[in-house]
Every structure is written in C-alpha cells, then in structure tokens.
N, C-alpha and C positions, 0 to 999 in steps of 0.2 A: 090207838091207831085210827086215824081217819079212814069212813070208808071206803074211799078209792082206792087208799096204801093198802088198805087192808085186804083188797081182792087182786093188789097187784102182788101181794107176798104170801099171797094160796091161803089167808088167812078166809074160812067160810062160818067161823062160829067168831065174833070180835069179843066177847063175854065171855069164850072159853076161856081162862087162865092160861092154858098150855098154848093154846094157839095164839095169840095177844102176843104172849113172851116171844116163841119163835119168832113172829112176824114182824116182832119190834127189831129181836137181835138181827133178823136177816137184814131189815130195814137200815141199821145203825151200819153194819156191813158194807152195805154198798154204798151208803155216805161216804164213810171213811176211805173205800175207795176211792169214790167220785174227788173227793176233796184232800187226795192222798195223806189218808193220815192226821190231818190238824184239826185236831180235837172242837177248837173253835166252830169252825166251821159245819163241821158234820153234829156238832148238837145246835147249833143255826136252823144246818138243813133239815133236824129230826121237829124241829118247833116251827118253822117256819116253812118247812118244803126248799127241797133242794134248788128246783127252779129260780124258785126267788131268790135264796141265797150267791145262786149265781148270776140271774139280773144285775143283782144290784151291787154282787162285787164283795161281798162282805156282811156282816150281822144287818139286815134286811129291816128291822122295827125292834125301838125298844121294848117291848115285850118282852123278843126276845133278846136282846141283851140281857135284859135281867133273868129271863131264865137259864143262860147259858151261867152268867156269876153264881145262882142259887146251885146250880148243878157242880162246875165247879168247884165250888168254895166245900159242898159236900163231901167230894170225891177229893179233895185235897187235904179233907178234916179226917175222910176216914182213912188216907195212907200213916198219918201220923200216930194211930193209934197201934198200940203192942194187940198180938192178936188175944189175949185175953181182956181187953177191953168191947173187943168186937163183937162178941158174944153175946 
C-alpha cells in the first residue's frame, strides 16, 4: 500500500503483515464498490489509484494493463485447478 492508502485504511504499521493484508483487503472493497464490481477495473484502481482510473475512463497506463493480465491470467490459472493441486 502506498502511504497515503495506507493511512486512509487505518493501516499505522505498512510492514506489519496483518495490517498491509487488511488494508489491502479493505482497500480492494471499496474499489470494487466504487467500480461496481468489475473486476477490471478495481485492480486498475488497486495499481493505478482509483482516481485515475476514473479520470481516464478505463485502465489509466500500460503498466497497468499489464498488471491487471498478470493478475488475471493468475487468478484465472488458479480456478482451473482441482484443489489438491492448490496445495
């Protein structure tokens, strides 16, 4: 988390483990609000800041483009797995 997200999601230790995760998950939250839901989008606005992503209408810089594919293409690799793979 960047430190401004970081203190806007109560997050006071950014190195803590525990607190990092919550303030990513809360973070991710209210993207997915903001951008009801589409997936695209709210990992735009987790890489790029939701602002921008809504400036500009859409995936904001290739960057992130590419980190929303890598994320993704991840998340789409690990549904097809049987959960004894997962492991």
């Amino acid at each position: 988390l960047m430190p401004g997200t970081a203190g806007d999601m109560g997050v006071t230790e950014a190195f803590d483990p525990a607190q990092n995760i919550m303030g990513g998950a809360r973070y991710l939250r209210l993207l997915a609000n903001r951008f009801d839901g589409d997936m695209v989008l709210t990992l735009s606005g987790y890489h790029a800041g939701g602002g921008a992503v809504s400036r500009f209408g859409g995936i904001p810089y290739d960057q992130t483009a590419e980190y929303v594919r890598r994320v993704l293409n991840a998340y789409y690799e690990y549904q097809v797995r049987s959960p004894v793979e997962r492991k």
